[in-house]
DRENNUMAR-315658 format. One line per 5 residues: for each residue x, y, z of C-alpha. Coordinates in nm, 2 decimals, always signed. Layout:
BEGIN
X Y Z | ...
% end
This chain:
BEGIN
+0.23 -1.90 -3.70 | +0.21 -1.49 -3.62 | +0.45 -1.39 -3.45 | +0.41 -1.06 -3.18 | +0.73 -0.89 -3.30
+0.59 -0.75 -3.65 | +0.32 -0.60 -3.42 | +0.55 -0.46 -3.17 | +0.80 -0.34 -3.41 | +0.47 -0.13 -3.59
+0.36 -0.02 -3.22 | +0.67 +0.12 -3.13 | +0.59 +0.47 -3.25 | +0.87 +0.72 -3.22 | +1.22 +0.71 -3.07
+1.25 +0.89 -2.75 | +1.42 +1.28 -2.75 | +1.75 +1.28 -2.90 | +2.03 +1.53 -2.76 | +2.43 +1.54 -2.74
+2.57 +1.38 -2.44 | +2.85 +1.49 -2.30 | +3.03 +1.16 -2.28 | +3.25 +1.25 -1.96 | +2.94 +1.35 -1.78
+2.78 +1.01 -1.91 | +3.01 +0.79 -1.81 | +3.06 +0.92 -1.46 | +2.68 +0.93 -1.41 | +2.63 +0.55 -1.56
+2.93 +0.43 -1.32 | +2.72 +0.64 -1.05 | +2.46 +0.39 -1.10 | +2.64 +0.13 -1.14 | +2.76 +0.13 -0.78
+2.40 +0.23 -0.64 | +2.30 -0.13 -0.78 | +2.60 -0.30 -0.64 | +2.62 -0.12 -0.31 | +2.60 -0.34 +0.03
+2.39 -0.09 +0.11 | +2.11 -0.13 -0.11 | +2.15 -0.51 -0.13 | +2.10 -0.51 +0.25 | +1.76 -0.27 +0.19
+1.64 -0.53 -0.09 | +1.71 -0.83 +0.13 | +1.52 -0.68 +0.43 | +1.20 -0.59 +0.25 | +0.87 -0.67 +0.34
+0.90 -0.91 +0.02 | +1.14 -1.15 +0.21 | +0.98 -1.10 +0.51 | +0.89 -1.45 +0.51 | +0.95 -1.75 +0.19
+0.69 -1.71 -0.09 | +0.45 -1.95 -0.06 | +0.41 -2.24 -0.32 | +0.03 -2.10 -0.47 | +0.22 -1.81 -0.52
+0.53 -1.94 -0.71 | +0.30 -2.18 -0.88 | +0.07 -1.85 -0.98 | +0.41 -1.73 -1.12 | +0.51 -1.98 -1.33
+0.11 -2.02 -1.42 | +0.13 -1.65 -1.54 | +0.48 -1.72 -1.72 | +0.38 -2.03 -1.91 | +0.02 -1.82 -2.01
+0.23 -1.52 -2.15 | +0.48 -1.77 -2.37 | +0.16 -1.94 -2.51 | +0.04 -1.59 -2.59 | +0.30 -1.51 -2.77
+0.37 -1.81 -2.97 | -0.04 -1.84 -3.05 | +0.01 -1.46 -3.22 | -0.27 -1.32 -2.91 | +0.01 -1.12 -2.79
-0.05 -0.94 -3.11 | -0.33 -0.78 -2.90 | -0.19 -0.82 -2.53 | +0.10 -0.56 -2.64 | -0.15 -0.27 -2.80
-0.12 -0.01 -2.56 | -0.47 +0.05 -2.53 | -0.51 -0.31 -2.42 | -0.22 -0.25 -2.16 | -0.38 +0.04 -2.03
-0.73 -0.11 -1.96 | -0.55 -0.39 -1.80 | -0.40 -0.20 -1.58 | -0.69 -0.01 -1.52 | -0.89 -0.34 -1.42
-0.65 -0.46 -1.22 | -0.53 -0.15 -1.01 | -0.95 -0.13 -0.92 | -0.95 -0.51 -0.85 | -0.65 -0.50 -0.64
-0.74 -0.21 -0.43 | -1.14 -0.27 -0.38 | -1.02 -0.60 -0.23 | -0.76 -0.42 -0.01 | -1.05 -0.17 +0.09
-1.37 -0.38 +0.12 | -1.13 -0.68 +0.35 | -0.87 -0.45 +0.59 | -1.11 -0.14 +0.60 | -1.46 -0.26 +0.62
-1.59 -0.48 +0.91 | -1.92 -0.60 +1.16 | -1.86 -0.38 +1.46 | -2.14 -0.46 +1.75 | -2.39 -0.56 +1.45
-2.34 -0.26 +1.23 | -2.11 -0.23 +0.93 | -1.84 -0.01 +0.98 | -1.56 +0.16 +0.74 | -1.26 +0.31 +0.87
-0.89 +0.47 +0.75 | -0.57 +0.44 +0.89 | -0.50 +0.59 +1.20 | -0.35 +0.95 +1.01 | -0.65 +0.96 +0.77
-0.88 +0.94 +1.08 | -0.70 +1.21 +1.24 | -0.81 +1.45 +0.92 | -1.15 +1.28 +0.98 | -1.16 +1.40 +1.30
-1.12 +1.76 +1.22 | -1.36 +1.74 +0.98 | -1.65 +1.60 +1.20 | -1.59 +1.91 +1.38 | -1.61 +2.17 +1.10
-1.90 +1.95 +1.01 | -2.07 +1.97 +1.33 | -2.00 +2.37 +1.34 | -1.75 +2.37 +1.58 | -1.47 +2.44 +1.40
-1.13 +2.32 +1.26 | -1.03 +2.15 +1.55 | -0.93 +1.81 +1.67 | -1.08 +1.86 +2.05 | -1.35 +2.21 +2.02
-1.25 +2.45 +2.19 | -0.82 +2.44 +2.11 | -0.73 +2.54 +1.79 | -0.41 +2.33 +1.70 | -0.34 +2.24 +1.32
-0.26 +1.89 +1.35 | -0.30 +1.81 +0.98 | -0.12 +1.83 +0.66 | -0.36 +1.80 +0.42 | -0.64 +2.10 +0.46
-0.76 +2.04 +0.13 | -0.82 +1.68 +0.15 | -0.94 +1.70 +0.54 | -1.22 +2.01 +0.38 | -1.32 +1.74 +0.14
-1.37 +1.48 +0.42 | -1.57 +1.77 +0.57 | -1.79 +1.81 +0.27 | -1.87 +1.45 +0.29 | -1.95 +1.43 +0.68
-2.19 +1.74 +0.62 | -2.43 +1.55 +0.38 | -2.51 +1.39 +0.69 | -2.37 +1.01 +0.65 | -2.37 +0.81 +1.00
-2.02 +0.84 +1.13 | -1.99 +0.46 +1.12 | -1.98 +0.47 +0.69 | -1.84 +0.84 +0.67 | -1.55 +0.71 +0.52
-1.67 +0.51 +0.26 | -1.67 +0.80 +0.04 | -1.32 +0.84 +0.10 | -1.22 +0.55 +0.01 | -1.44 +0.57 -0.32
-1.26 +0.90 -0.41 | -0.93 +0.73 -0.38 | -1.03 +0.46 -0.62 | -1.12 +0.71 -0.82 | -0.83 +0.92 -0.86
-0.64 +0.63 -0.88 | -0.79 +0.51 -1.17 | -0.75 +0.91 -1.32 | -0.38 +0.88 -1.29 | -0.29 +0.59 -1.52
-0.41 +0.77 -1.80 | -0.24 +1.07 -1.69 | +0.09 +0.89 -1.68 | +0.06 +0.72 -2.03 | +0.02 +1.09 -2.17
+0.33 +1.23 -1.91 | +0.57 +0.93 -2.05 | +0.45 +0.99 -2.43 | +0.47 +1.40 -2.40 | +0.86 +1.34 -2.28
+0.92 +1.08 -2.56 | +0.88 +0.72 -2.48 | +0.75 +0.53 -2.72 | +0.36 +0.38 -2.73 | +0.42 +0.05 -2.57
+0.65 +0.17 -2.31 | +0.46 +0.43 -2.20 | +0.13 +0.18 -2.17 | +0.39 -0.01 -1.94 | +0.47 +0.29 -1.76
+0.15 +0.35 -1.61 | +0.09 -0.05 -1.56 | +0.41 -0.06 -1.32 | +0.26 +0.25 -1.16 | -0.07 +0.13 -1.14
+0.02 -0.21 -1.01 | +0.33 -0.08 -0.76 | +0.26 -0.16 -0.42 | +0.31 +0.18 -0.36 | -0.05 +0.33 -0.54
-0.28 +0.07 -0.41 | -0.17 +0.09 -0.04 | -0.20 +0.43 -0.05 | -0.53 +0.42 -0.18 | -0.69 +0.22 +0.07
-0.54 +0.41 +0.34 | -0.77 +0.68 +0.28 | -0.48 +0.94 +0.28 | -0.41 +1.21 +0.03 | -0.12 +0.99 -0.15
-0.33 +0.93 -0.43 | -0.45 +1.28 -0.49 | -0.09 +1.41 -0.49 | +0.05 +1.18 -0.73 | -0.31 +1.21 -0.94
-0.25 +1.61 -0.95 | +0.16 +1.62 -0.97 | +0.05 +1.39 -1.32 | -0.21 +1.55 -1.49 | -0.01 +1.88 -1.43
+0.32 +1.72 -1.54 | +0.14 +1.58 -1.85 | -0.02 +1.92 -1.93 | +0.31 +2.07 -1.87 | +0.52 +1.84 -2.11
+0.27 +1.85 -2.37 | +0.30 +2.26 -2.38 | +0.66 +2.19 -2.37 | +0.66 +2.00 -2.66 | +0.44 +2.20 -2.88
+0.59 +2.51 -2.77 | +0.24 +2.67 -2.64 | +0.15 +2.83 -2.32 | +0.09 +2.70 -1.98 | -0.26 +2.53 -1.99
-0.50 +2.69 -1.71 | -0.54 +2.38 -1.54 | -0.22 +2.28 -1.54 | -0.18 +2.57 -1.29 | -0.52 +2.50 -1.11
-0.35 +2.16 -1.05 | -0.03 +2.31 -0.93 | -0.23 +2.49 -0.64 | -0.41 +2.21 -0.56 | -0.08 +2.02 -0.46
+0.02 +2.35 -0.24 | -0.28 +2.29 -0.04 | -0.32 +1.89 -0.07 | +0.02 +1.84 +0.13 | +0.23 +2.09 +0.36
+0.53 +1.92 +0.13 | +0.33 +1.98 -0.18 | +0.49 +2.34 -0.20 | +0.76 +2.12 -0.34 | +0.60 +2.01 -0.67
+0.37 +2.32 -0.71 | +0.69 +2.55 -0.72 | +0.88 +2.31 -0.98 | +0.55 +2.34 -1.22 | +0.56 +2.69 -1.17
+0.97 +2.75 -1.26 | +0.87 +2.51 -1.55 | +0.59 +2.70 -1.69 | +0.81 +3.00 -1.69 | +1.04 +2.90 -1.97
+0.70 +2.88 -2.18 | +0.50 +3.19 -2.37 | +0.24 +3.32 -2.18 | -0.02 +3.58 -2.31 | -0.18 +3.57 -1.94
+0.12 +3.69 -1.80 | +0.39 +3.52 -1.58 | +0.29 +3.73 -1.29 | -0.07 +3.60 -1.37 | +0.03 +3.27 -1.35
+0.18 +3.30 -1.03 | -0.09 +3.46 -0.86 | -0.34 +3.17 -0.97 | -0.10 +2.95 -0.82 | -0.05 +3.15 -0.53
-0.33 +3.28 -0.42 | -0.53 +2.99 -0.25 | -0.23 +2.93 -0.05 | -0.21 +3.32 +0.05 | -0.59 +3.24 +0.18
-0.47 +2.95 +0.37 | -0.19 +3.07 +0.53 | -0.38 +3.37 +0.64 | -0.69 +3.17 +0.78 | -0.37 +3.00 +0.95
-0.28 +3.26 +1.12 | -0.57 +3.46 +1.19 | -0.71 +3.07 +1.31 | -0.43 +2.91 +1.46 | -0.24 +3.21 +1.53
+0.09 +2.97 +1.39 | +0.27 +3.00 +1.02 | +0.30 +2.65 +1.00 | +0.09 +2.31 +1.07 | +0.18 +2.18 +1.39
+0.24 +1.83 +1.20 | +0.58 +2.03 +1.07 | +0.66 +2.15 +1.37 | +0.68 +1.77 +1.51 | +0.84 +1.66 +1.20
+1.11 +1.91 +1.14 | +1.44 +2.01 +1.29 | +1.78 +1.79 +1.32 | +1.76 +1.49 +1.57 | +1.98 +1.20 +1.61
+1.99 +0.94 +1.28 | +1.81 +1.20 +1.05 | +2.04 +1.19 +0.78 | +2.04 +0.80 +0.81 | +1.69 +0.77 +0.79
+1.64 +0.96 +0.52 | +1.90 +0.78 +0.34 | +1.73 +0.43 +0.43 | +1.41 +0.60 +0.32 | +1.58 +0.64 -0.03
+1.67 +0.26 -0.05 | +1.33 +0.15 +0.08 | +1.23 +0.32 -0.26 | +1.49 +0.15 -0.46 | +1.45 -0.17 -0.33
+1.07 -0.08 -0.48 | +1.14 +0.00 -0.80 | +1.50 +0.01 -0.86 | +1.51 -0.03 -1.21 | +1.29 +0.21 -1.31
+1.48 +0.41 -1.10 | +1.80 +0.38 -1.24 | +1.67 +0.43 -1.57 | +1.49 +0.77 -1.49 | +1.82 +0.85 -1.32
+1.99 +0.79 -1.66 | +1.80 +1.06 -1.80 | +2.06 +1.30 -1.63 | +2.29 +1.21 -1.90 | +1.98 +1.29 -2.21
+1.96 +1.71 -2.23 | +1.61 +1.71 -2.35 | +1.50 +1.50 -1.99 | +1.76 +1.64 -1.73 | +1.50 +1.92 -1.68
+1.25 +1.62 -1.57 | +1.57 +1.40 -1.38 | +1.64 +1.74 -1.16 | +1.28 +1.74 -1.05 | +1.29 +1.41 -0.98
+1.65 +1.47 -0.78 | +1.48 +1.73 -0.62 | +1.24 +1.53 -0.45 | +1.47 +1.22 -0.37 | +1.65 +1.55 -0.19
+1.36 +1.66 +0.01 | +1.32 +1.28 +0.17 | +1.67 +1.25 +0.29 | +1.66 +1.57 +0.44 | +1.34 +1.54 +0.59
+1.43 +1.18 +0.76 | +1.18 +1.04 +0.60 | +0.85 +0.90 +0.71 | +0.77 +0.58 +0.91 | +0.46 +0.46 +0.73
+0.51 +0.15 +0.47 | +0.61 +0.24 +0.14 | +0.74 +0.64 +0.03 | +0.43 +0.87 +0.12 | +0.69 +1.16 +0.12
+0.74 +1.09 -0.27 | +0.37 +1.02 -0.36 | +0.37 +1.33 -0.58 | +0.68 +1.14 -0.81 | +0.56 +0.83 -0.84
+0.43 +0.91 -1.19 | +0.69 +1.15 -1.29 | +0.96 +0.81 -1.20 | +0.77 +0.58 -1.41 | +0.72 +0.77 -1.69
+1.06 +0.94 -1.73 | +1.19 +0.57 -1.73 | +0.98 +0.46 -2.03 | +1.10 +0.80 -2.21 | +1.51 +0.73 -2.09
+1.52 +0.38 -2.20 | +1.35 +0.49 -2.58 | +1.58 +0.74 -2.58 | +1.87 +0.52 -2.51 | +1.76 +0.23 -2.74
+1.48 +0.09 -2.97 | +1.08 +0.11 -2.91 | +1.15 -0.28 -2.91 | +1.39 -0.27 -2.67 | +1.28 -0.03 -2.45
+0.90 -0.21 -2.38 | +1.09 -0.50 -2.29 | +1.27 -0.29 -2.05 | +0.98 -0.12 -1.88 | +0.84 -0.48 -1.88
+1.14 -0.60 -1.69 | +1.10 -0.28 -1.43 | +0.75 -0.37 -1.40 | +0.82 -0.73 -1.29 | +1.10 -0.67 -1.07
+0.99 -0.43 -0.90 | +0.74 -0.47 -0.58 | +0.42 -0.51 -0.74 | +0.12 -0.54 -0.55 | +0.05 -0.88 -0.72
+0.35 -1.02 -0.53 | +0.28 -0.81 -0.22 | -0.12 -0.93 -0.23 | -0.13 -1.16 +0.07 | +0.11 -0.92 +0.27
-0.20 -0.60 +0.13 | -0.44 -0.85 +0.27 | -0.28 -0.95 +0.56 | -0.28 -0.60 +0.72 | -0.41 -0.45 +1.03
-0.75 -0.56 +0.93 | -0.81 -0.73 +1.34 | -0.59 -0.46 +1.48 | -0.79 -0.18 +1.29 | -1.14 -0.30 +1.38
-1.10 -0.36 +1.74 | -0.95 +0.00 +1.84 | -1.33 +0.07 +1.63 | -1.47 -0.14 +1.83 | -1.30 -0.01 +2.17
-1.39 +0.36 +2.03 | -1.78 +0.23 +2.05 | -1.73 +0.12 +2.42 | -1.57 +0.46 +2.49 | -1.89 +0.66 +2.55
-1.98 +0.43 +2.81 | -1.71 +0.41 +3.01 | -1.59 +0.78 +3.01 | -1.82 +1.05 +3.21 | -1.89 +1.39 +2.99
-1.58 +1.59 +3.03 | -1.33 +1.37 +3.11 | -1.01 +1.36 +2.89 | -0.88 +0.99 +2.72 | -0.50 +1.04 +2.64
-0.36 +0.81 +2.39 | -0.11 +0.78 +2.15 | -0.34 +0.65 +1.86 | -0.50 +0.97 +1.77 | -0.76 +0.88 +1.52
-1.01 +0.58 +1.58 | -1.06 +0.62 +1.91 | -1.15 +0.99 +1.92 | -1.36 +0.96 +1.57 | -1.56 +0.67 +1.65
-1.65 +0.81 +2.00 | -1.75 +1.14 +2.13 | -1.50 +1.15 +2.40 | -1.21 +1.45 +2.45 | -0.87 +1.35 +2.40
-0.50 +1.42 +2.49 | -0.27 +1.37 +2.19 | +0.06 +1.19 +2.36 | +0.28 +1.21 +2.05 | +0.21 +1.55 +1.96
+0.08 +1.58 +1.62 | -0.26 +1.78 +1.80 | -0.06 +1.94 +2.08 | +0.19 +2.23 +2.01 | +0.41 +2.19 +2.35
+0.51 +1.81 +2.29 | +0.54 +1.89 +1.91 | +0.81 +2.15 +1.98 | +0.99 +1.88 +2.25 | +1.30 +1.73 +2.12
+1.27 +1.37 +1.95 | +1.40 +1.07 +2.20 | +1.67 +0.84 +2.01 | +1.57 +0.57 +2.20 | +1.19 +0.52 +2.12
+1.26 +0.52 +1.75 | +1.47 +0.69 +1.41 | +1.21 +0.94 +1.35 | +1.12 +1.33 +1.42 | +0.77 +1.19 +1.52
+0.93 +1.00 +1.85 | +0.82 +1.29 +2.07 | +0.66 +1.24 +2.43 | +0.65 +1.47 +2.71 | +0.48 +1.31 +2.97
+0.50 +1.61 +3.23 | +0.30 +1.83 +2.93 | +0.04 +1.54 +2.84 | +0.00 +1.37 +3.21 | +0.19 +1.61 +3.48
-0.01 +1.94 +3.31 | -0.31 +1.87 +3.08 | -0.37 +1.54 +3.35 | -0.65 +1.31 +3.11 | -0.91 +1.10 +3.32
-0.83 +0.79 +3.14 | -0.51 +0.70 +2.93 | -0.53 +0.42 +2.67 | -0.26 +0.22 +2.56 | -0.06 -0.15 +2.54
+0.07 -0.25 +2.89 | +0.41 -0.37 +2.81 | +0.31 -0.73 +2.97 | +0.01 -0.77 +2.72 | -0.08 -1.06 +2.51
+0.00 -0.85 +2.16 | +0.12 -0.56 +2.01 | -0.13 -0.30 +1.76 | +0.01 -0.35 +1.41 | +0.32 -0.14 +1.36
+0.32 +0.11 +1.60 | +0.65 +0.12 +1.85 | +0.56 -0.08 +2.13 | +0.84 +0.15 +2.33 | +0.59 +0.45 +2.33
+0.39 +0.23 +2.55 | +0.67 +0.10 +2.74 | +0.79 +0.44 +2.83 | +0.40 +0.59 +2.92 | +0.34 +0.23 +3.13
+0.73 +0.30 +3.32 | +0.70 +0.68 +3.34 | +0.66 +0.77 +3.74 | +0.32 +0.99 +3.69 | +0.19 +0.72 +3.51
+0.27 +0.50 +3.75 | +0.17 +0.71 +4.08 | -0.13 +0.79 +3.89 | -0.26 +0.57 +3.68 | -0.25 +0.19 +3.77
-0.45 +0.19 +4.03 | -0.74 +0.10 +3.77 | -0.67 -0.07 +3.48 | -0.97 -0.19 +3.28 | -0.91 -0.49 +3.00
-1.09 -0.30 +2.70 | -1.03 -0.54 +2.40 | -0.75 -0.78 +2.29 | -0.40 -0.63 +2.47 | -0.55 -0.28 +2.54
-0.61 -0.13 +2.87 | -0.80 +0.18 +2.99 | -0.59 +0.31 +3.27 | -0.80 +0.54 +3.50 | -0.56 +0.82 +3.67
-0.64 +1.00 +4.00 | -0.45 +1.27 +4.04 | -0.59 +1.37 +4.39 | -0.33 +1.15 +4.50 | +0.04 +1.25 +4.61
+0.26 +1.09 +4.42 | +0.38 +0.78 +4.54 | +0.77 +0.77 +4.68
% end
């Protein structure tokens, strides 16, 4: 009977890069990680993930053992002979990252709204969209026309939703294309990864695994039906990684579009500055007939654009979104660390073994950059949507320095079966599917549907103040009053509140969005309703619903609007109530 191991052993390909290790350095480094896997900590973080968030069902465990049973027959029957050819792992991985995620899109993002299809983002993504319809429209960058706030991150990605909105689609489908683009660049990164883990070493099979764990993480397909940027940064940060590596290792210059790449991150993400600069100081150690001063002005010089449309535009040298996110507050550093964990309980062991690669000289290079952006999270507190958005751009750059630590530290053999093992264990979207598909599907559709009703309840002029800043405003033509901030520079420069959440996003300044800018309407949850919207803090509503203007102003009508909403209708011709 054939057995797989002749194959595998043939597939293996090289062993990773060699290099002395400087065994005092090693051994406190390997004890380092030793005590991250054992730590109460991090045992805690993996025991209160979304994964044992409830008992797994038995059609899942019986799926499991289903999929166990079919891989030992495989390999006994000599198939696995062509299961383990990279090539074939790749192409799975391919098929099923597009499987997964068209059925994440096309069931929580698509819906019947008043008889006509709609297609919606989350709630950040439809922020960007809203800027865009705008610029579309010709009345500029701007989330309500006539204030210029930057309440975005991601210009380049919000330009390319206005490219779409200006071949004239109906707003209800706008973001279909969106969606479609994220599928795409999804499927562009696997690849990309496969050639980033093979360019620092790893051997065939392990790098094929590589991009599978990436591909399937729970992490890549979440993000790409959420119709943010996520996937674009990591899609970028691993073409221009792979590029970069493959130079490396030939000892040639800086490709051109490795830098093209580089620039694109700078302007895909505020944060992306990050990455962009590390591929810069990386191309520097490499010959360059262009010119390292070149090289830096093709990175540079979109960004210089930018930042002076910025300021001749918004008259600010930052987004506004930073200016809400930055600064020290209460439970930063704690956050940031939990942040950290929530990524280890992801994918710990391919994180500990691209941690490893501190102790292998040829991949510390790779480890720091890696370091670097575990650094910017915990200093930045972190980010309160599911998964690691803030580490999007080193996704790939994890899984692929894992495959090329672990064949560096053993055999090809050895180390497939280890990326195989980190590709299991960590939180796959297989075993995260009916969590994917159990979203905010209802949630989602019904604040499109409330947008719809919008237009026909609010007079021309009149102001809707909310703290959901997207749907709403997209899906309707009304004005709006950003409660959190993100599109209003005053509460964006308030001090966080403790006590409404651990995050530099928990802003409100009810005297700035009620007492001055007074909205016509304010939409939100009354605490005393039958639900709560997905996983937005229910205490921002508590706090608007208890706040005195509120209350003085703004309970005298209260209009049921859909599921637990109310429209609140304020008066503020009234004195306020003692």
């Amino acid at each position: 009977m054939p057995k797989a191991d002749t194959f595998v052993k043939e597939a293996g390909g090289l062993n990773g890069p060699s290099g002395a290790l400087e065994p005092a350095a090693s051994l406190l480094l390997l004890a380092g990680l030793g005590l991250l896997l054992a730590s109460g900590m991090a045992q805690r973080a993996w025991l209160e993930g979304a994964f044992f968030r409830r008992p797994p069902e038995y059609g899942e465990l019986a799926g499991l053992a289903g999929a166990v049973a079919l891989v030992w027959l495989a390999w006994r029957s000599g198939l696995a002979r062509w299961w383990l050819r990279p090539a074939f792992v790749l192409a799975g991985s391919l098929c099923a990252f597009g499987g997964l995620a068209l059925a994440v899109m096309l069931t929580q993002h698509v819906g019947l709204v008043n008889g006509r299809w709609h297609v919606w983002l989350e709630d950040d993504a439809m922020v960007s969209m809203q800027y865009a319809r705008h610029l579309a429209a010709g009345q500029g960058l701007v989330w309500t026309p006539g204030e210029r706030v930057e309440g975005f991150s991601d210009p380049l990605w919000t330009l390319g939703m206005a490219g779409m909105l200006a071949t004239g689609l109906p707003r209800a489908l706008a973001s279909a294309p969106v969606l479609l683009l994220n599928l795409l660049l999804g499927l562009a990164s696997l690849p990309a990864v496969l050639r980033l883990a093979r360019a620092l070493g790893a051997p065939p099979l392990a790098a094929a695994l590589a991009a599978a764990g990436f591909g399937l993480s729970y992490e890549l397909v979440w993000a790409a039906a959420s119709g943010m940027e996520s996937v674009a940064m990591a899609c970028l940060c691993a073409w221009a990684l792979a590029g970069l590596a493959e130079a490396r290792e030939e000892g040639g210059e800086t490709p051109f579009w490795v830098l093209g790449c580089a620039a694109g991150l700078a302007l895909l993400r505020f944060d992306g500055l990050l990455p962009a600069g590390l591929i810069l100081a990386l191309s520097w150690g490499l010959p360059s007939r262009r010119g390292r001063l070149f090289d830096a002005l093709v990175l540079l010089a979109p960004l210089a654009l930018w930042q002076a449309f910025r300021l001749a535009y918004y008259g600010a040298w930052v987004p506004n979104t930073v200016l809400m996110k930055s600064g020290d507050w209460p439970g930063r550093w704690q956050a940031g660390w939990f942040y950290l964990l929530r990524l280890d309980w992801e994918s710990r062991l391919a994180l500990l073994a691209a941690l490893s690669a501190l102790c292998l000289r040829p991949l510390r290079i790779w480890a720091l950059c890696l370091l670097a952006a575990l650094a910017y999270s915990l200093c930045t507190g972190g980010d309160f949507y599911p998964g690691t958005r803030y580490l999007a751009w080193a996704w790939p750059l994890l899984w692929a320095l894992a495959a090329a630590a672990l064949g560096a530290w053993t055999r090809p053999r050895v180390a497939a079966a280890g990326m195989a093992l980190a590709a299991l264990f960590s939180y796959q979207s297989l075993w995260a599917f009916p969590d994917l598909m159990q979203g905010g599907w209802a949630d989602a559709q019904q604040r499109v549907q409330i947008a719809e009703g919008l237009d026909a309840r609010v007079a021309p002029g009149e102001r809707v103040a909310s703290a959901w800043a997207g749907s709403f405003y997209f899906f309707s033509g009304v004005a709006g009053v950003d409660l959190l901030g993100k599109c209003d520079p005053v509460v964006a420069r308030s001090a966080p509140d403790p006590s409404l959440g651990p995050s530099a996003h928990d802003k409100l300044d009810l005297a700035r969005s009620l007492g001055d800018l007074k909205p016509a309407w304010v939409l939100l949850l009354p605490p005393q309703g039958p639900g709560t919207a997905g996983w937005l803090h229910t205490s921002y509503d508590r706090r608007i619903w208890e706040d005195p203007l509120f209350r003085a102003h703004c309970r005298g009508e209260v209009l049921a609007v859909g599921g637990p909403w109310a429209l609140c209708r304020c008066d503020w011709t009234e004195a306020p109530k003692r």
